[in-house]
N, C-alpha and C positions, 0 to 999 in steps of 0.2 A: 425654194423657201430660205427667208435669211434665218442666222442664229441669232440671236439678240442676249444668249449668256454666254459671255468669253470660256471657254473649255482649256481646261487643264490638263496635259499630257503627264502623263507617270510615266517611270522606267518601265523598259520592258524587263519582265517576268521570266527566265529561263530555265525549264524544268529539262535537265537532261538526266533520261532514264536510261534501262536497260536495252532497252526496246526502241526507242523516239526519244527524239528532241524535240520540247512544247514550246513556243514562245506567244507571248498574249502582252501590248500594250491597253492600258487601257486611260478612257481620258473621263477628268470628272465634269462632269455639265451643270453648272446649280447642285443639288443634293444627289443625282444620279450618276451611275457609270454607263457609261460605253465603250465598245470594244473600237478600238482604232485601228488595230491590226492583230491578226491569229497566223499561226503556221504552225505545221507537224510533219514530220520528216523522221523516217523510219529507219534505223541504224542498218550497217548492212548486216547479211546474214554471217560474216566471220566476226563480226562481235559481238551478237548474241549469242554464236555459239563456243565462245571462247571459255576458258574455265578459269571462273573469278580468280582474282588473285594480284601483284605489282603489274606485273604484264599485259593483262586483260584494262584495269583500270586505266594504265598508261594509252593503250590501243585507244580504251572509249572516249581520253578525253581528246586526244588527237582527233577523231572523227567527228566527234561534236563543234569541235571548233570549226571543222570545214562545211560540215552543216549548218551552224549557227550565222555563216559568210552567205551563203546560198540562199539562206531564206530571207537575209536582209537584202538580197540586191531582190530579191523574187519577190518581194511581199512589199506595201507600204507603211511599213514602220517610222516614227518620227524621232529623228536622231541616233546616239549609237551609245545614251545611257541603260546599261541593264541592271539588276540584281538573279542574282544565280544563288543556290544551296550547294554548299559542301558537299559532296558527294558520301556516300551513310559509313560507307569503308572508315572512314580516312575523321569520323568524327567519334569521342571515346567518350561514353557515357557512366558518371556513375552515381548514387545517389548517399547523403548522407543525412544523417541527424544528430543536428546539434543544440546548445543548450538554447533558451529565451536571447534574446537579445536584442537590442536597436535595430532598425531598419539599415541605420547609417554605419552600423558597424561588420556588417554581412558579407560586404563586398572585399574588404580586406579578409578576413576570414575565412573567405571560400577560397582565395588566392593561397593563403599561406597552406591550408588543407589539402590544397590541389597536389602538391610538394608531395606527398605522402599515398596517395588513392589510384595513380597514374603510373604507369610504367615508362614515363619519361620524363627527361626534364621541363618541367614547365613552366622552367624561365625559358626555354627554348619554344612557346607555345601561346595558343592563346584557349584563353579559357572564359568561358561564362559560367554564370550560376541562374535557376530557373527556382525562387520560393515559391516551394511546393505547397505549403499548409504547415499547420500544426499538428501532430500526430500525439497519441497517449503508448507512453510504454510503461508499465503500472504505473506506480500512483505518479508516476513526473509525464509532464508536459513537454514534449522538446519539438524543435522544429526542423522540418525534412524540406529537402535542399536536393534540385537535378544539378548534378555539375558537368558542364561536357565542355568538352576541350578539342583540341584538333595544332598538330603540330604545324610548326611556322613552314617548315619543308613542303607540306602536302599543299596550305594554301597559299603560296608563293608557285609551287608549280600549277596550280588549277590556275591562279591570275595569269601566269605566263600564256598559257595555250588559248584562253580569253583575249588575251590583247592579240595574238596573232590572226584572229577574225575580224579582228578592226573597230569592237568596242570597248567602253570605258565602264570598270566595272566599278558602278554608284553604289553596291555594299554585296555583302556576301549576308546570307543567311543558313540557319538550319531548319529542317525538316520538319519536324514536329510544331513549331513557332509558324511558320508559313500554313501549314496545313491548318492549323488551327483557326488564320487570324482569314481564314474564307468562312467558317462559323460566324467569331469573333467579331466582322462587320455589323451582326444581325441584332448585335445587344446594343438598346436604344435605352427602354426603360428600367430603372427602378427592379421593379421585381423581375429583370432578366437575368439581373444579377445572380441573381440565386439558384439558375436554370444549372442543371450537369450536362454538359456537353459530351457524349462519346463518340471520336472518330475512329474507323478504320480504314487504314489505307491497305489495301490491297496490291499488289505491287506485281513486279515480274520474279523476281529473285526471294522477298521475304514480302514481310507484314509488319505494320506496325499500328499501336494503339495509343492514342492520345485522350485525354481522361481531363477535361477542364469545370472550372466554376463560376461563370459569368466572364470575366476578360481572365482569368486567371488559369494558367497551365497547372496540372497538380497531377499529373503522371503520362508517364513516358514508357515503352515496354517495346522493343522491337519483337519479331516473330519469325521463324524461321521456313516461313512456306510461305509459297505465292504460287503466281500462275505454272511458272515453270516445272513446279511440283503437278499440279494440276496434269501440264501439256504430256509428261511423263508418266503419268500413271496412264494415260487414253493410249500413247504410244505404245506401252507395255501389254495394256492389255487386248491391244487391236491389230501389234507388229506389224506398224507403219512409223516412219522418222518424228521427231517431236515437231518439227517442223509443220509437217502433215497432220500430224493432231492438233496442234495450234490452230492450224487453217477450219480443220474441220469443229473446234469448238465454236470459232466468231462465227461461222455458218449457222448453226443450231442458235448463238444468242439472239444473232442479228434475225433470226426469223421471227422472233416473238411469241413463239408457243408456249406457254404454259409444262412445267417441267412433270406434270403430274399426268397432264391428259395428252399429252405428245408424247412421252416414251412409251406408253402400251401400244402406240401407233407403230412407233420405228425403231425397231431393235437395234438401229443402230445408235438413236441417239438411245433408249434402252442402255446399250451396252458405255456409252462413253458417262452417262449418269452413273455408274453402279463405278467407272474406274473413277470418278474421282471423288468418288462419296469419303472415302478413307480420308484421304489429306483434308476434304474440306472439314471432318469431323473432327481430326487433329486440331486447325484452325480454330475451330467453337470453341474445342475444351480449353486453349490455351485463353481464347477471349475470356471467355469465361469465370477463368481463374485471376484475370485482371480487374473483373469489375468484382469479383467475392474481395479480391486486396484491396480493391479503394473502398468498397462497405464497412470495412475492415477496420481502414487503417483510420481514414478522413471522416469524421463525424459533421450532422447536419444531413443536406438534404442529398437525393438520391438517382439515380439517371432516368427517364423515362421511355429514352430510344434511342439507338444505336444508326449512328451514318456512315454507309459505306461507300469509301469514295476509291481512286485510282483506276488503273485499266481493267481489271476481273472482276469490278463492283457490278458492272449492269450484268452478269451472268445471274439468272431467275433460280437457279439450282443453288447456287451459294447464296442465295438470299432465305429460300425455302429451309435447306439445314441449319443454319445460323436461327432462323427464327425456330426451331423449333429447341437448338443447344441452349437458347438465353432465356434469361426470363425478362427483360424488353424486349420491345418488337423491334424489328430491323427493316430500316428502310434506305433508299440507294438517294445517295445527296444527291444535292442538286446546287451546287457552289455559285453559276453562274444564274443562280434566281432574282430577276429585276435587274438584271445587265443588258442592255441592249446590244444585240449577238449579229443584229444585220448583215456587220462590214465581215459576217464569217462566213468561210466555206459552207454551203447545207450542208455536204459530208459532215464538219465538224460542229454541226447543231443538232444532231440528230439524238433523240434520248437527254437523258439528265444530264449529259455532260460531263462527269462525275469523272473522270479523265484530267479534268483540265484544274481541280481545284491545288494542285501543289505550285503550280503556274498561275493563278490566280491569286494566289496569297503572298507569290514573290512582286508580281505586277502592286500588288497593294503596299510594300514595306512600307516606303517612305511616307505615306502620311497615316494620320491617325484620325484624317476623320470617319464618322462611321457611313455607311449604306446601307441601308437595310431595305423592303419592301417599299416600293413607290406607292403608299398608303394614306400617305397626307398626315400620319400620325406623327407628336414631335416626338422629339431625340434629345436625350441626356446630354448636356454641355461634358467636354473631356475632365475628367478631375484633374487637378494640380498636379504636377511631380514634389516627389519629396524632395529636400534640401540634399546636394549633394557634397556629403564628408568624408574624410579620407582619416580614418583613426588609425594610430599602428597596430601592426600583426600580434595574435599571443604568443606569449612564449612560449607553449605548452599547448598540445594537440587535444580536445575536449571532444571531439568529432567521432560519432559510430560510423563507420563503414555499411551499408546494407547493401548485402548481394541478394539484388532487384526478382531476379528469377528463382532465389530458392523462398525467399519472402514471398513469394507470391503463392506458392504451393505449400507454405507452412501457414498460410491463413485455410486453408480449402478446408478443415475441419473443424473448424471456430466457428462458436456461435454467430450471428450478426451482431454488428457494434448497435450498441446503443443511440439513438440517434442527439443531437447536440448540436449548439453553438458554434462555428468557428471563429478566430479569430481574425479580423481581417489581415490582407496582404498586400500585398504592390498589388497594382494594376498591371494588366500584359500591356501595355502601352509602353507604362515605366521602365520593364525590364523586358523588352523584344528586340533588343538592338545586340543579337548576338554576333560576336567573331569579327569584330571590328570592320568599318566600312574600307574598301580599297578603292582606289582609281586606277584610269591604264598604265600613269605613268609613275606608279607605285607597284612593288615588286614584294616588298620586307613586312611582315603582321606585326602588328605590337600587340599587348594584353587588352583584354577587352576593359 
């Protein structure tokens, strides 16, 4: 059968985790995507067992680059443009509030702030800002601002061991922005705008929560458990290697049982349910106390349901405690919904997929058009960008500092906010272009 729509290749996508390295090109057809090429590639076992830190980071990106080589000669990928995330280490998050102000005068402002919030220099650095909303602290109105940074050292060395696999790295992004903008695709209309998006990523090492409003990012919260908490409690309580309890969780998900009516069958999945009930309850309260901070903090409208994506999403036991910790329901994404998934492995079609969306949303950077459901329904033309100005810095620091993590726990006994108006903000279009784009035969980061 011929094509009769010329098809458009996007960079390939590269998610390197703790665990695997993802790589997902995808190409646009008319209004749809397809997959052009997928690959997954499992770290070895000395670098997931190695104990985070310079050393361990160093190891992983060494190995990824030599994976990253393997799976382009072994896979039919087209061309040797990528975009890749920052690694979570090596990117510094912090969030501030500061007073009303122009759109246009933001981005000097967050720069000069940056100076002051960071524990390094950030004329040595590159730094973005993420307009979070408007937030109320009595009676003043001021605006809350994600700033995150990442020094020029760290992503000069990630481009180094990138070129040494033999591709050209067409931008760098960060985590939270990527994860999102596999949602982010699905807003077409009008009143989607106004939809709250909750992600969590589930991860191997930690967790993370992303909190958005139509195309727009409005909180950010990492989390300190993941699977490997998980593989560790099964180990501990079974006194077999985490290794072995790993093996033996994907066993139990990958069967499909039911976590309710399958452990009174088999005490041993019985028993691997009851070890990891702890951390995954840890996990809840901690969600939980993110979405009571954006109830909180962000007036207007309110989440309806919570999507859990990454590698320990499809796990039915963390979905069952999670829905009963929240007061939305919790269901497992599905990032690669209306992609046509053909040219992939069945191994890596199988279930939601929900593994591949940090890899899907790096595959998407470069453009901005949307895909949502092949439904026939139209789609919102892109809004404008704002005029881009370059005002000078203040003299003088106006900016609150909020540490993220005890804010979050100093809302858990406050009423709920009242509900309200926002006012609007950039679009995630406008401001997704974090950590400046690099190529192979560029080395040196400038400010973003």
């Amino acid at each position: 059968m011929f094509r009769l729509t010329k098809a458009h290749v996007l960079p390939i996508g590269v998610d390197i985790g703790h665990d695997s390295v993802k790589m997902i090109q995808l190409e646009v057809v008319g209004g749809s995507l397809a997959v052009t090429a997928a690959a997954k590639m499992a770290m070895p076992a000395e670098v997931k067992a190695a104990v985070p830190g310079p050393a361990h980071a160093q190891l992983r990106l060494a190995v990824a680059a030599d994976l990253v080589r393997q799976m382009l000669r072994q896979h039919p990928f087209r061309g040797r443009r990528i975009v890749a995330s920052l690694p979570r280490e090596v990117v510094h998050t912090k969030n501030l509030r500061l007073p009303q102000m122009p759109l246009a005068e933001l981005p000097a402002v967050c720069q000069f702030e940056a100076r002051n919030v960071f524990p390094f220099d950030t004329d040595n650095a590159v730094v973005h800002h993420l307009p979070a909303g408007d937030v109320r602290q009595g009676a003043e109105v001021r605006q809350e601002v994600i700033l995150m940074a990442a020094k020029n050292d760290d992503v000069t060395d990630l481009i180094e061991h990138l070129n040494r696999a033999g591709v050209v790295v067409e931008s760098l992004d960060v985590e939270p922005c990527a994860l999102y903008r596999s949602v982010e695709r699905f807003i077409r209309r009008r009143e989607d705008e106004n939809d709250v998006n909750v992600i969590v990523d589930v991860g191997v090492r930690r967790s993370q929560v992303v909190i958005g409003k139509g195309r727009d990012i409005s909180f950010v919260k990492p989390i300190d458990i993941g699977g490997w908490h998980f593989h560790d409690a099964v180990s501990k309580k079974l006194g077999i290697t985490p290794d072995e309890a790993e093996a033996l969780r994907r066993r139990l998900i990958e069967s499909g049982e039911p976590a309710e009516t399958a452990g009174r069958r088999d005490p041993v999945r019985q028993a691997v349910f009851d070890a990891t009930r702890t951390p995954m309850e840890e996990l809840g309260r901690e969600i939980s106390l993110c979405l009571r901070y954006y109830s909180v903090t962000f007036r207007g409208h309110r989440p309806t349901r919570l999507r859990l994506v990454g590698g320990e999403a499809s796990d039915p036991h963390l979905q069952a405690l999670l829905n009963a910790a929240l007061v939305i329901p919790v269901e497992i994404g599905r990032p690669m919904y209306s992609v046509d998934t053909s040219r992939m492995k069945p191994t890596d079609r199988r279930g939601s997929m929900c593994e591949w969306a940090l890899a899907l949303g790096l595959a998407l950077r470069t453009t901005t058009s949307r895909f949502g459901p092949r439904d026939g329904k139209p789609r919102d033309p892109n809004r404008p960008d704002d005029d881009a100005l370059n005002p000078p810095a203040p003299a003088a620091s106006t900016a609150e500092v909020v540490d993220l993590g005890q804010a979050v726990r100093d809302v858990a006994n406050l009423p709920p906010a009242t509900a309200g108006a926002a006012a609007p903000h950039p679009t995630y279009a406008e401001r997704s272009a974090p950590l400046a784009p690099a190529r192979a035969n560029r080395t040196e980061s400038t400010h973003a």
